[in-house]
VEXDO-359335 format. One record per residue (C-alpha): residue in one letter; x, y, z. Coordinates in steps of 0.02 Angstrom, whole numbers, padded with zeros to 5 digits, always signed. Each point is the difference from the previous one (the first is absolute). Last residue first. Layout:
% VEXDO-359335
AXYZ ...
% end
This chain:
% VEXDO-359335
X+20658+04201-02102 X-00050-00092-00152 X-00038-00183+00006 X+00004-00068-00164 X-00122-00159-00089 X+00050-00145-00070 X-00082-00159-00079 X-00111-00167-00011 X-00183-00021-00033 X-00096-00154+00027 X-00183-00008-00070 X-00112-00165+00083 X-00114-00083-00100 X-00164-00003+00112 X-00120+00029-00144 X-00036+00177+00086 X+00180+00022-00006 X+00123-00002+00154 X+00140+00087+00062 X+00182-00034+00013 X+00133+00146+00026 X+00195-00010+00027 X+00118+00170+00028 X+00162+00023-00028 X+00118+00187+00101 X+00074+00115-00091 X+00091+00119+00123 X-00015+00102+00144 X+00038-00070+00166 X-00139-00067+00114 X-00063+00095+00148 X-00008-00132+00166 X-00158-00038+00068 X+00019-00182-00049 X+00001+00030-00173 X-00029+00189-00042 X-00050+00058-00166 X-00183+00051+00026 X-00055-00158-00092 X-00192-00035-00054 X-00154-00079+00104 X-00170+00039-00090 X+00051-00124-00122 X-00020-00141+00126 X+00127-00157-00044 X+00153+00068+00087 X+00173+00006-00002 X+00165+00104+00058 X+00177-00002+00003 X+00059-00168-00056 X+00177-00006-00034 X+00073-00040-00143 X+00161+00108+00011 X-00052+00127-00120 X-00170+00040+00111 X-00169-00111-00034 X-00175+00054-00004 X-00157-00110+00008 X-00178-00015-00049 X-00113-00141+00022 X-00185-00068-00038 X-00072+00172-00069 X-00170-00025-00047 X-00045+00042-00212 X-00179+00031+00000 X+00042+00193-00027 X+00166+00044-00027 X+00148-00007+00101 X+00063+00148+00105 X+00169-00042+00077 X+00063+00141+00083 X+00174+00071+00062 X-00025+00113+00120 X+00087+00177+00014 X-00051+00070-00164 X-00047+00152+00040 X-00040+00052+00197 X+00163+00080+00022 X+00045-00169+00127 X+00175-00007-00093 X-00089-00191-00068 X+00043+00047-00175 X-00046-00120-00136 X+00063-00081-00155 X-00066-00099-00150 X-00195+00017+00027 X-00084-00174-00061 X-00137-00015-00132 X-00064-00150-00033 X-00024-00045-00193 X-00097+00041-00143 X-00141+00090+00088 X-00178-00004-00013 X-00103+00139+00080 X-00187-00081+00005 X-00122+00155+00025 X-00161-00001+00090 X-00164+00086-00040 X-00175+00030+00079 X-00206-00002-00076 X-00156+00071+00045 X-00191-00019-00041 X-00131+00068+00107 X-00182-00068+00072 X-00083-00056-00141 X-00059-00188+00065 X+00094-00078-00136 X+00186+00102+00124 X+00126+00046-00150 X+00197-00059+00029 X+00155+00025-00079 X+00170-00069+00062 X+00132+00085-00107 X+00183-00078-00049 X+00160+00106-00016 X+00150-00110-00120 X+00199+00040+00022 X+00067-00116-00126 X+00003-00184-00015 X-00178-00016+00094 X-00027-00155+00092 X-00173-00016+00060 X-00111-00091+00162 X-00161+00043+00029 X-00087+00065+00154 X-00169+00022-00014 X-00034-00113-00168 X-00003+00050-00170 X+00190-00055-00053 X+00067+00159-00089 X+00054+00021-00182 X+00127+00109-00044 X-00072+00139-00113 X+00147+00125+00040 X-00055+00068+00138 X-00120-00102+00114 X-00168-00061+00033 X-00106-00099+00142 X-00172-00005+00003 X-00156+00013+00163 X-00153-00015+00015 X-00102+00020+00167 X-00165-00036+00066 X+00020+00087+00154 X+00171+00077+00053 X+00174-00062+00023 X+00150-00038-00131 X+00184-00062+00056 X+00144-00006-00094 X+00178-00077+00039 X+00098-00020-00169 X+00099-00155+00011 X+00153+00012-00070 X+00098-00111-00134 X+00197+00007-00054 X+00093+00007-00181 X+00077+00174+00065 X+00002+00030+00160 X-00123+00063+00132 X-00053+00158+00068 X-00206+00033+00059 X-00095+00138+00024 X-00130-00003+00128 X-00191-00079-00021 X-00114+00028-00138 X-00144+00047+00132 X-00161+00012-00023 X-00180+00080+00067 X-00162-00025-00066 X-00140+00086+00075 X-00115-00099+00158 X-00183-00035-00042 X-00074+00073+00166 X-00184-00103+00059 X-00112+00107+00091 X-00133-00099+00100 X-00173+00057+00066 X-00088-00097+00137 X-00172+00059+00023 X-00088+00048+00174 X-00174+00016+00034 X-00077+00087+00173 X-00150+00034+00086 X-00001+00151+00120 X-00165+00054-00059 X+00079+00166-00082 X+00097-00125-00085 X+00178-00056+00005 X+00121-00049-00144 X+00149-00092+00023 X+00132-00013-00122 X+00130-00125+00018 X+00184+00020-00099 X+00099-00134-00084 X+00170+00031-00053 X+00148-00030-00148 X+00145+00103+00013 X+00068+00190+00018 X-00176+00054+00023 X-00057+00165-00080 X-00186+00011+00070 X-00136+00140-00028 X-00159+00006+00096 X-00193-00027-00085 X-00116-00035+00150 X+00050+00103+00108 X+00069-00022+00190 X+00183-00072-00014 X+00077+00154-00105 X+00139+00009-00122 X+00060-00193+00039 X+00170-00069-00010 X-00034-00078+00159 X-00148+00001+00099 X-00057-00160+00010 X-00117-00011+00001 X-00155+00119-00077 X-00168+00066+00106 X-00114+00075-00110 X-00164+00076+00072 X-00199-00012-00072 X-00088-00043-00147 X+00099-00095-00131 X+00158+00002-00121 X+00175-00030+00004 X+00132+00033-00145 X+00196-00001-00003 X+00104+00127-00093 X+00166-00103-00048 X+00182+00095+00000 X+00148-00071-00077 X+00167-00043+00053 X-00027-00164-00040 X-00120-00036-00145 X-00174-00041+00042 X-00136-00124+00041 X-00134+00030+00083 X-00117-00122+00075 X-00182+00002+00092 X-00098+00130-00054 X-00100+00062+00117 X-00200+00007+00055 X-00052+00013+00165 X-00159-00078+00097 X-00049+00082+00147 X-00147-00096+00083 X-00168+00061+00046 X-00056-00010+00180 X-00094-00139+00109 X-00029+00043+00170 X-00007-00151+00133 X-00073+00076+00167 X+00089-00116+00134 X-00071-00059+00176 X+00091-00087+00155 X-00083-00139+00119 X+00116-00033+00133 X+00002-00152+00096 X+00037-00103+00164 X+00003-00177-00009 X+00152-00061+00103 X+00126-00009-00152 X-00066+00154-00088 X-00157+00039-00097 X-00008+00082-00151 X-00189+00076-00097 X+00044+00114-00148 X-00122+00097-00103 X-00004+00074-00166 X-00116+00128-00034 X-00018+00051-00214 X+00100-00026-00157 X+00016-00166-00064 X-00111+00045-00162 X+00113+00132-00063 X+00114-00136-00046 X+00163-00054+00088 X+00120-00111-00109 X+00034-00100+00145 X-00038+00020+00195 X+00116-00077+00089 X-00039-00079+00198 X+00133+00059+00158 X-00051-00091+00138 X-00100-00157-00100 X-00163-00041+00038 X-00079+00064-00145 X-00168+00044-00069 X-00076+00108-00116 X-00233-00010-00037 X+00004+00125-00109 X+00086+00142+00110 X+00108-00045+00115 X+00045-00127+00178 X+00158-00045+00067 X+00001-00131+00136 X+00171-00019+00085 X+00079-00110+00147 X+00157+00019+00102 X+00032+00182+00036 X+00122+00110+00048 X+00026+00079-00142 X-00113+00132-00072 X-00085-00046-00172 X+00043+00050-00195 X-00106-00029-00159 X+00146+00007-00136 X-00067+00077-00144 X+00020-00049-00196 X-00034+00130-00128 X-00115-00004-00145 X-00088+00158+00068 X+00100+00101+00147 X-00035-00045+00174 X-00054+00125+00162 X-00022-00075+00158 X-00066+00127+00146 X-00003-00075+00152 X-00172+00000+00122 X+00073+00028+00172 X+00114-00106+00102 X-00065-00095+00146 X+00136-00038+00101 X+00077-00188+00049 X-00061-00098+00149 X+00018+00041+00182 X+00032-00169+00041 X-00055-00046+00165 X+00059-00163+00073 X-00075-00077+00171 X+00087-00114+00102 X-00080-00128+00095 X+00102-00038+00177 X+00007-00170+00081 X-00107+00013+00166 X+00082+00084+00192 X+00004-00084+00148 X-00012+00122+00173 X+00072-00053+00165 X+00170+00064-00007 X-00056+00173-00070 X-00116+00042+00131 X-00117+00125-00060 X-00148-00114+00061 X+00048-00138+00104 X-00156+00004+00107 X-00112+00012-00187 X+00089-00172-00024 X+00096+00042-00175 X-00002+00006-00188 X+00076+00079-00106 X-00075+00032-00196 X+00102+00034-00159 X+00024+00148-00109 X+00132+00052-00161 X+00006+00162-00093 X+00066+00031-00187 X-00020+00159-00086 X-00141+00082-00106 X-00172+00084-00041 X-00074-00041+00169 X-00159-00092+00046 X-00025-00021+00197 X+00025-00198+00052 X-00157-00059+00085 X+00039-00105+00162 X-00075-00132+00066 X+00010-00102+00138 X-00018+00151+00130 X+00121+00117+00074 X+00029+00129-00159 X-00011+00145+00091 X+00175+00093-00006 X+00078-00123-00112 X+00150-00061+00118 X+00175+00034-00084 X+00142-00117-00052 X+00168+00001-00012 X+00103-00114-00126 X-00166-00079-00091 X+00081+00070-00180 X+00020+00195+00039 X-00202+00044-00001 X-00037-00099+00150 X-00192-00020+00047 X-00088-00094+00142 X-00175-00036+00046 X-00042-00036+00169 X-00063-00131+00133 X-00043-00040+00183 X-00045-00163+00019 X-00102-00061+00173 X+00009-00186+00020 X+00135-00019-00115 X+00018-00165-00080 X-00107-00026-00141 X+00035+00003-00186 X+00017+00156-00117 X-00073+00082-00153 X+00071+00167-00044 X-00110+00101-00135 X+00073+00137-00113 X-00099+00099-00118 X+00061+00050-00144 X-00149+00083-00085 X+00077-00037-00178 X-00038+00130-00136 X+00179+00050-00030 X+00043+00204-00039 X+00190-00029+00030 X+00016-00158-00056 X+00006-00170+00102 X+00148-00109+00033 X-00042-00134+00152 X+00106-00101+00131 X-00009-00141+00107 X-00162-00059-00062 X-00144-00101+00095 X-00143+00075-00076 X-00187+00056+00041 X+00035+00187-00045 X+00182-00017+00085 X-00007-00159+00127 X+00124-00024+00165 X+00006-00133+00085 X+00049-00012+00193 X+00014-00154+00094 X-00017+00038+00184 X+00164+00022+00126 X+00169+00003+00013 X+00131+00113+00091 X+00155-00039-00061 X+00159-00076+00066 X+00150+00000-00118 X+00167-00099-00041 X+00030+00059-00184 X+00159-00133-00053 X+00044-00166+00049 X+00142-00107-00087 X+00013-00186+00061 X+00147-00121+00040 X-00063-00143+00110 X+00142-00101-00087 X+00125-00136+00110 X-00014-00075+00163 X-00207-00035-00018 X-00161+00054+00058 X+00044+00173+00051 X-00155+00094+00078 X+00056+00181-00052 X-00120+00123+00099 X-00099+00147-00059 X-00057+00112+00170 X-00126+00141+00034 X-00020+00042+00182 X-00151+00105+00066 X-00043+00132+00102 X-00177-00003+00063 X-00164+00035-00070 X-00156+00035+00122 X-00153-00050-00111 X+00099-00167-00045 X+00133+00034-00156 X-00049-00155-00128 X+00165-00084-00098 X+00026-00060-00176 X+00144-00094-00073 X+00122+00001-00102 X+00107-00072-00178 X+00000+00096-00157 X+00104-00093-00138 X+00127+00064-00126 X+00063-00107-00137 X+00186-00020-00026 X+00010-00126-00128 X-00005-00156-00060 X-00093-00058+00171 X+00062-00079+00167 X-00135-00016+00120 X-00044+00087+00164 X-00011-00130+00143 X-00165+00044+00110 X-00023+00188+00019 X-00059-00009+00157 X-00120+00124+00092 X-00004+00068+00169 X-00151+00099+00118 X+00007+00049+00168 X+00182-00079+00038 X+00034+00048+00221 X+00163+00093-00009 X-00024+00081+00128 X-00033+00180-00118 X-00138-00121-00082 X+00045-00062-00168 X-00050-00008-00167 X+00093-00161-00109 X+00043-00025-00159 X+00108-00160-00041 X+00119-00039-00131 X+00074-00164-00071 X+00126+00016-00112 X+00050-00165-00099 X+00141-00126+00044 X+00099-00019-00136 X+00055-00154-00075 X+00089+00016-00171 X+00165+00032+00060 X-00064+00119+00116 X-00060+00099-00122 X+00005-00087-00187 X-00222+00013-00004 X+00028+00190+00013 X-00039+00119+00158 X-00064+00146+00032 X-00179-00033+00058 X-00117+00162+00006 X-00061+00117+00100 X-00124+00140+00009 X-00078+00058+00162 X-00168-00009+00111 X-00061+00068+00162 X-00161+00015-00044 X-00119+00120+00133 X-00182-00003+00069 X-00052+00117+00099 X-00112-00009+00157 X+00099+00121+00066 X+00136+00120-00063 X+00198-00041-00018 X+00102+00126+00084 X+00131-00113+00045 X+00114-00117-00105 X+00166-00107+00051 X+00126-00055-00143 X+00066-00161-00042 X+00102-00075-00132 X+00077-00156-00060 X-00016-00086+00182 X+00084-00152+00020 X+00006-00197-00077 X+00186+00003-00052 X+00057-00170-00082 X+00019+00095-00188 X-00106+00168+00018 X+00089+00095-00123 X-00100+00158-00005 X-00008+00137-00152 X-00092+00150+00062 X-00041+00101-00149 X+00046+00203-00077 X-00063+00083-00138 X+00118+00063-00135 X-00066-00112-00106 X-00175+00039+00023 X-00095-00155-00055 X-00135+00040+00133 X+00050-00145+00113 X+00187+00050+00004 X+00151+00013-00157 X+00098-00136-00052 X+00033-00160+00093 X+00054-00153-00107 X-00057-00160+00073 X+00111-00097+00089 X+00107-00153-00028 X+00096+00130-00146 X+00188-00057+00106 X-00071+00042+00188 X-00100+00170-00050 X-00085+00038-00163 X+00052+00163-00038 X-00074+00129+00120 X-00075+00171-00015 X-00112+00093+00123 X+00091-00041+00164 X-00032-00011+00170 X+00074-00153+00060 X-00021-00138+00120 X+00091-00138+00121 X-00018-00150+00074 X+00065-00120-00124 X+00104+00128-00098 X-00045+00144-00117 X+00001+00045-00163 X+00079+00195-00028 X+00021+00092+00168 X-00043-00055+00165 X-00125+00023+00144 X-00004-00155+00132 X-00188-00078+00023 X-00082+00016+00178 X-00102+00141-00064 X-00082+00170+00034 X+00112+00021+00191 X+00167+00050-00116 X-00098+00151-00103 X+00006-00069-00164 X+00160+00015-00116 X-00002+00146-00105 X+00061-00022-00196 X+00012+00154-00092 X-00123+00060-00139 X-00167-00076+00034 X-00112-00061+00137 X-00045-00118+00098 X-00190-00020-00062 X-00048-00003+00180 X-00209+00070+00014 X-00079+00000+00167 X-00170+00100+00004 X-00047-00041-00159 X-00106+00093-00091 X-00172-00075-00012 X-00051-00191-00077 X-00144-00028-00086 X-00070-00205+00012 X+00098-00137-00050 X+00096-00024+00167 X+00148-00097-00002 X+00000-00161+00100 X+00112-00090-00080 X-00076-00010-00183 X-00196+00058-00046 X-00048+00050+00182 X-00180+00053+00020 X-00032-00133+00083 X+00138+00028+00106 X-00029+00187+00006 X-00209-00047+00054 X+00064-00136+00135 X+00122+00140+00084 X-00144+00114+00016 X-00097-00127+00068 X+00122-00061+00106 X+00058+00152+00076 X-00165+00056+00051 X-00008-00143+00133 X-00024+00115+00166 X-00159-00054+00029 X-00078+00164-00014 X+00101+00031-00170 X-00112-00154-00060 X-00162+00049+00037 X+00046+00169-00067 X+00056-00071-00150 X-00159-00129-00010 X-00110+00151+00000 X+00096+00108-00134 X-00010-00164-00104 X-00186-00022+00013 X-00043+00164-00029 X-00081+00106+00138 
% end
């Protein structure tokens, strides 16, 4: 019989197992009295909550439920909370886990020693050991209590039924830090064969009249028992990516310390991320061999328990999980057909996905690169290229490519024409294989080498020609249009004698010339629009001849020149449609500045500067009597002298 197994039962027959047990979770203990071996699922486990506040049942504490920060005396279940008592308390947001919809207890101790919480426990099994443990922390700033504030001090205790304190542990003043920072207090306790109910109680011991605040959070008694580790292949990992098709044996190995007399164990696995869990039919032994499977992710860990306890969840611990990752890896694709015209330049083109690349060709080619160029491809670089990628966890592909090098198209064009507008121009593409032209306007036919084009301006075509091979060549071919001449002499003009006009001509076309002549020999100014002063009525031509060949033509304008202006000496406004306005119409380049009309008596009956405007014989909208009747004109020359005409006119009715 082992040593140990001997001194247990030495031991249990003198009724002192507790102490042992007790002595190897103190030892054991790294802060409080928590136990650093595995611990199961807990049995008890007060997280208070989320969503609404709930008070605690009225016999769980001695504290007074509120809401927001509480009194001396009092608590609150809340989950967010600025800092309380004018920022002299940490701010509270969010629970242990960082959930911040998750729910604390927040206690103001102040002068109150009492119990925080307490809550009785049955069903425990024997010879068990279990931590009763939670997480707290100190609430309060250095400025609480105007800078004084008695610090929480919190005991753990496990009680008989009576009353009677089986084991305790105490906290000890908690210190003020920065910031929140969670702590878990407890202790341990040993069931005896036979367990009993017990009591589990956390107590405010106030030391002072003012502080003791504390927040406490995941109150929980677990079964505990032996250090478990867990090893995958010989290592202590928490999780592993492998690739469907790995070579690893993945064998898992659990390692753990004494404490069970008798251990009954298993291998677990949970395929939704460790939320349920299902015994490996089998796999009861400290190793377990993981079968090989081409994908998905499964996790496993070991319980523990005294072979008496077996299938009893409240007596069982439980190691950390190791997760196990398979990738399923990308698909094999077959042997790619690559074809490449000669003197080209190829694009050598991988799957995505992936994070690293190693391209390998024909003498001696290399790349790393995703997407490598092949330039000015020879018949030499034709053969197997292949493609080895690996992603982000190391999983890879290894894809093949046949390089075929064909011959190129090459085409043959010429690439200007120049023509005449209106014209039509017979363009001229050769090679082996199909014509493809754009665009498509003005063109006879888009697929032969030799269309037709009549293009009202200037335009580039591209001609694409495509082997049997599918290689292709394009050439650009541009038609340039020389545009005809085209002029204009401008309207006829009406001046007076002894005055100038400017004769408004305007030329267009390519490379144009253009002259100016008249009748009767006068001699013209050779510019676009000159100016001349004919004494008699005088007709000029614009001629113009395109250098490039592409038309001549010419237009004429007459100057009328008149001795004087010529003013109508009655009119008839009896609404026959002859006669009925009276008009000024003054030459050209000679603006009418006023215009006015006068009965016998002096009287102004009409005016206007716009020769458009003339009198309909009415002044006021009232028919004016026949008669002779004085009119007054100015108007302007082009040298800005003004003419002023005086005299009468007769209204006939």
């Amino acid at each position: 019989m082992p040593f140990f197994t001997s001194l247990f039962s030495i031991i249990y027959r003198l009724k002192i197992y507790r102490c042992l047990i007790l002595f190897i979770c103190w030892s054991n203990a790294v802060q409080a009295q928590l136990w650093n071996g595995n611990l199961g699922a807990p049995v008890l486990n007060i997280t208070f909550g989320a969503g609404p506040s709930q008070p605690l049942a009225s016999d769980a504490t001695s504290f007074t439920y509120t809401n927001g920060c509480p009194s001396e005396g009092q608590y609150a279940i809340e989950h967010q909370l600025p800092g309380c008592f004018g920022d002299t308390w940490t701010i509270l947001v969010g629970d242990y886990t960082h959930d911040f919809e998750g729910h604390y207890m927040l206690v103001n101790g102040g002068a109150h020693s009492g119990t925080v919480l307490v809550q009785k426990v049955d069903g425990l099994c024997g010879n068990t050991t279990y931590q009763f443990a939670a997480f707290i922390t100190n609430v309060l700033r250095e400025t609480a209590c105007g800078g004084t504030p008695a610090l929480p001090n919190i005991t753990f205790s496990v009680e008989a039924t009576d009353g009677t304190i089986l084991e305790s542990y105490n906290t000890g003043d908690l210190p003020i830090t920065v910031a929140r920072y969670w702590t878990e207090y407890g202790v341990c306790y040993t069931t005896p064969p036979v367990p009993m109910p017990i009591v589990l109680r956390i107590k405010n011991n106030a030391t002072g009249s003012c502080g003791c605040a504390f927040v406490m959070d995941n109150v929980s008694l677990k079964p505990a028992g032996p250090g478990i580790t867990l090893t995958l292949d010989g290592k202590q990992i928490q999780q592993i990516d492998l690739c469907s098709g790995y070579k690893d044996p993945l064998l898992l190995e659990a390692n753990y310390t004494t404490g069970f007399i008798d251990p009954a164990m298993h291998w677990q696995q949970s395929t939704d991320g460790g939320r349920t869990w299902l015994d490996i039919p089998g796999a009861n032994t400290p190793t377990y061999l993981i079968p090989r499977r081409n994908q998905g992710i499964i996790a496993y860990r070991f319980w523990m328990a005294q072979q008496i306890n077996l299938g009893i969840a409240s007596c069982t611990i439980n190691s950390d999980m190791i997760v196990t990752n398979v990738h399923p890896g990308p698909d094999q694709l077959p042997l790619q057909p690559l074809p490449a015209c000669l003197n080209s330049e190829l694009v050598l083109r991988s799957r995505s996905g992936f994070q690293h690349y190693e391209w390998k060709g024909p003498n001696g080619y290399q790349s790393s690169q995703p997407m490598p160029v092949i330039k000015d491809i020879n018949y030499s670089d034709q053969g197997l290229y292949t493609l080895l990628a690996s992603d982000d966890v190391g999983c890879t592909a290894l894809d093949s490519f046949l390089l075929t090098v064909y011959p190129g198209a090459a085409i043959a064009t010429n690439p200007v024409y120049t023509i005449c507008e209106g014209t039509t121009v017979h363009l001229a593409a050769s090679g082996e294989g199909n014509f493809a032209w754009t665009p498509a306007a003005y063109l006879s036919d888009t697929n032969i080498g030799n269309p037709f084009s009549t293009p009202p301006d200037s335009i580039q075509y591209q001609v694409v020609l495509t082997n049997m091979y599918g290689c292709k060549d394009s050439a650009l071919v541009n038609i340039n249009i020389l545009k005809k001449a085209v002029v204009s002499a401008g309207a006829d003009h009406f001046i007076l004698a002894g005055d100038t006009v400017l004769l408004n001509g305007s030329v267009k076309g390519t490379d144009v010339h253009y002259l100016w002549t008249s009748t009767g020999a006068v001699a013209v100014d050779q510019v676009i629009q000159p100016r001349v002063a004919p004494l008699v009525e005088t007709s000029y031509t614009l001629s113009a001849s395109a250098t490039t060949g592409c038309g001549d033509a010419s237009s004429t304008t007459t100057v009328h020149v008149y001795k004087d202006i010529f003013l109508p000496g009655a009119f008839s406004p009896n609404a026959d449609g002859l006669n009925d306005v009276y008009h000024v119409i003054p030459p050209d380049s000679y603006p009418l500045t006023y215009f006015a009309i006068f009965n016998r008596q002096g009287k102004k009956v009409f005016s206007t500067a716009n020769p458009n405007i003339g009198w309909d014989g009415n002044f006021q909208g009232t028919p004016q009597a026949p008669g002779t009747y004085v009119y007054y004109l100015e108007m302007k020359r082009g040298n800005g002298k003004k003419i002023i005409r005086k005299g009468s006119i007769v209204l006939v009715r």
